[in-house]
C-alpha positions in Angstrom: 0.0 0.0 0.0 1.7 3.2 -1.3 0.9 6.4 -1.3 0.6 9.7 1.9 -1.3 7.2 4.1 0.9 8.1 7.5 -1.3 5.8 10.0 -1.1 2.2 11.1 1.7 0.6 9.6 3.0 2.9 7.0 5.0 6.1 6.9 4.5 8.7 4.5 6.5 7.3 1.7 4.6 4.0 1.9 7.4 1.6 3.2 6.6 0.0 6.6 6.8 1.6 9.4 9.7 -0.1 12.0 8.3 -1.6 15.4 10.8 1.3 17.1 9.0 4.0 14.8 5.4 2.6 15.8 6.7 2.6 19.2 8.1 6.0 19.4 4.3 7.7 18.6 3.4 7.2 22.2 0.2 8.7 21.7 -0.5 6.2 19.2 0.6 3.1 21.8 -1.7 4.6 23.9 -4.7 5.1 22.0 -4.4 1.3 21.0 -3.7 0.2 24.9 -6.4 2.4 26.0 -9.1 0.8 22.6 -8.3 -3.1 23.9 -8.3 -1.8 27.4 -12.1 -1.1 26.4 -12.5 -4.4 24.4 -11.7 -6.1 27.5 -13.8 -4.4 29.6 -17.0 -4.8 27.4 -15.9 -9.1 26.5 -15.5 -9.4 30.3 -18.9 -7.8 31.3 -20.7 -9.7 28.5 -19.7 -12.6 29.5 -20.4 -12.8 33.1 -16.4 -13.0 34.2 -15.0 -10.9 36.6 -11.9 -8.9 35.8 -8.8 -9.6 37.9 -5.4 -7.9 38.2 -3.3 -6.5 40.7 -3.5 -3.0 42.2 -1.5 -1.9 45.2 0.5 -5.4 45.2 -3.3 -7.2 45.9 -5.1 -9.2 43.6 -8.7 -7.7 43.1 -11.3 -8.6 41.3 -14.6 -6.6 40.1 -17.5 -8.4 39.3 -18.9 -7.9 36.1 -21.9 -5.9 37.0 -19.4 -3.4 38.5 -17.4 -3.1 35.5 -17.6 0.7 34.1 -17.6 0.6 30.3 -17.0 4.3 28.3 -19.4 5.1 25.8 -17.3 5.7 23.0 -13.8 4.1 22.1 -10.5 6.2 22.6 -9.9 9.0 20.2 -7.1 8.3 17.4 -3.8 11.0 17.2 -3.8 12.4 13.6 
């Protein structure tokens, strides 16, 4: 795919962007973390399962009726 497409995967002058370039447009890595951050958040309450991790060295868990979903899915840098 050629051409001035400078989002996702390819730079400006249509070659492939480098995993260190994709990595250095941290508001980019974030958008994506904070979109499958979301997914998760709307499988897991779907589903019934409760979403564990650790906070404060703890292992918590919040049912899935507690789960807090946003509306609308994280904004994409230009």
């Amino acid at each position: 795919m050629a051409g001035g497409n400078s989002n996702g995967k390819h730079g400006t002058n249509g070659r492939m962007k480098s995993v260190r370039e994709r990595f250095a447009d941290s508001a980019s890595v974030q958008a994506a973390v904070n979109d499958s951050m979301r997914e998760v958040r709307i499988l897991h309450k779907r589903m019934g399962v409760p979403l564990v991790g650790v906070l404060n060295g703890k292992m918590v868990s919040i049912p899935p009726d507690e789960i807090q979903v946003d509306d609308t899915p994280a904004a994409k840098p230009e």
